[in-house]
N, C-alpha and C positions, 0 to 999 in steps of 0.2 A: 617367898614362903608359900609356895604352891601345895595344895591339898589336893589327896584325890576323894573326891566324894564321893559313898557309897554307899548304900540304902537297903537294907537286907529285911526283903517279905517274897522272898522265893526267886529275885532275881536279881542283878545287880547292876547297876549304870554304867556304864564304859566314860571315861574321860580324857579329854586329849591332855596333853601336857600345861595347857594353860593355866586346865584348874576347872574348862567346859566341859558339859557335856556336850556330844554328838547334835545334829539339829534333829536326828532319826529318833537319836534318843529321847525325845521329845515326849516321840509316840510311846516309848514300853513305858517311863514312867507314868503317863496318864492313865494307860494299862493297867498298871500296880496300883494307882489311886482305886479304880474302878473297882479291881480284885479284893484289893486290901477294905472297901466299903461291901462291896458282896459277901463276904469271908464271917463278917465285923456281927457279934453275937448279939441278938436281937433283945433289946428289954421285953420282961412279961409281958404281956396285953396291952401293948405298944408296936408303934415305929419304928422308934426311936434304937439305936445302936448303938455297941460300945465298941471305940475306933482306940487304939493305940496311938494318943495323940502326939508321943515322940516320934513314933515312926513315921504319921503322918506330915507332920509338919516336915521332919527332913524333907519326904517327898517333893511337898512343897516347895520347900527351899529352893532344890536340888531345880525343879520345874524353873521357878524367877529365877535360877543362875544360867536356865538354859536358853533362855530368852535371846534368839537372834539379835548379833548387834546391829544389823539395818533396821527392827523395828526401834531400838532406843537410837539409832541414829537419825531417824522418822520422825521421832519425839523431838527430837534436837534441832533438826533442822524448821519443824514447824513454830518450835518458841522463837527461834532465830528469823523465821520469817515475820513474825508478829513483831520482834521487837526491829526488824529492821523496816516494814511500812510504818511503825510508830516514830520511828526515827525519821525516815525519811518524809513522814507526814508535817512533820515536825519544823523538818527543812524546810518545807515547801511553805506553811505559816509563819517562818522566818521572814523567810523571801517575800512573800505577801506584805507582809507587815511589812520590811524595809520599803520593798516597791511603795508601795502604801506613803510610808513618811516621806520617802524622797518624792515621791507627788504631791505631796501635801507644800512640804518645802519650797519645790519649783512653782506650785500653783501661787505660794505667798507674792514670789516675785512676778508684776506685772506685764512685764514685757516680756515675759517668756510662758504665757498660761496655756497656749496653744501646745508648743514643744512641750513642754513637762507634761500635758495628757497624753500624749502621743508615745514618750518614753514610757511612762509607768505604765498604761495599754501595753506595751510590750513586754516590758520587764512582766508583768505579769499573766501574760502568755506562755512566755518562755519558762516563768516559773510552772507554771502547770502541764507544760508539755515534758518540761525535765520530770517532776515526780509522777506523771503518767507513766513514761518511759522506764525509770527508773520501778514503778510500782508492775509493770508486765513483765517486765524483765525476770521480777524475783521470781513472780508467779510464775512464769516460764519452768525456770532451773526448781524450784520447788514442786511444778508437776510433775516433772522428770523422776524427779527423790522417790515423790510419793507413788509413780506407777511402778517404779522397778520396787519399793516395799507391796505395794499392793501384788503384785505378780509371786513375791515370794510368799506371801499371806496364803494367795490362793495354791500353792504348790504347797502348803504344809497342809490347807483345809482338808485339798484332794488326797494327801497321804493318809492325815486322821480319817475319812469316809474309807479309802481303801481297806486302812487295820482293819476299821468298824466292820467292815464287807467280809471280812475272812473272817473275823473272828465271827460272825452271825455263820459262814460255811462252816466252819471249823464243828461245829457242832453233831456228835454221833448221831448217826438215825438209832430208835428207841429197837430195842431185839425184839424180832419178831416172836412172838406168842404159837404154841404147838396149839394144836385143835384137839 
């Protein structure tokens, strides 16, 4: 049940068949906010404005629908990183703990108090060099995520400053005045 969304204050959003809009389109709706707040009839001896807040909120809307899926998949992947060093932290206080009892264990028996320090020293080595390993690793693949969304971050900022740039050119010089 795909919709096409469309927002009518002098221009109109293009959308692909998903139901998105454009990542360009980004820009003209911010545009329309902007215009549609310049436009917006001023109270008396105030600030303050009066905004069409149906049309605006479509705007809105239409903006949070247009929301690149790498930044929510940025999102996604950052809870997934937290929840999997919580996880894997988790592991690793297992393993401690077990290391831990079964040292306890082996130190009860006597003729072995030497050996069983020597295993749990290990065992617990080993558990912290797995959840180190494991713990760089995510970070690793999770820098990755985060510079190619930071890369596209910065390719929409430089578009929004570009619009910004024309539309500050775009503006008439004032007619010149007869003497």
């Amino acid at each position: 049940m795909s919709q096409d969304i469309k927002i009518d204050i002098g221009s109109e959003v293009v959308v692909d068949p998903s139901g998105r809009p454009e990542p360009t389109d980004i820009l003209d709706i911010v545009d329309d906010l902007m215009v549609h707040l310049h436009e917006a009839k001023t109270m008396p001896l105030s600030s303050n404005a009066l905004v069409d807040r149906d049309a605006f909120l479509g705007l809105l809307e239409t903006l949070r629908a247009s929301v690149p899926d790498e930044l929510r998949a940025a999102r996604w992947m950052v809870r997934e990183r937290e929840a999997f060093i919580s996880r894997t932290n988790e592991k690793a206080r297992e393993i401690m703990e077990k290391a831990r009892t079964e040292a306890d264990e082996m130190v009860s028996a006597s003729n072995i108090i030497a050996e069983a320090v020597e295993e749990a020293n290990i065992l617990v080595r080993r558990a912290e060099g797995d959840a180190r390993r494991l713990r760089l690793e995510t970070e690793d693949e999770i820098e990755k995520k985060l510079q190619r969304v930071e890369g596209l971050l910065d390719d929409i900022t430089a578009q929004v400053k570009d619009a910004r740039n024309e539309l500050h050119q775009a503006r008439p010089r004032p007619p010149e005045v007869p003497i």
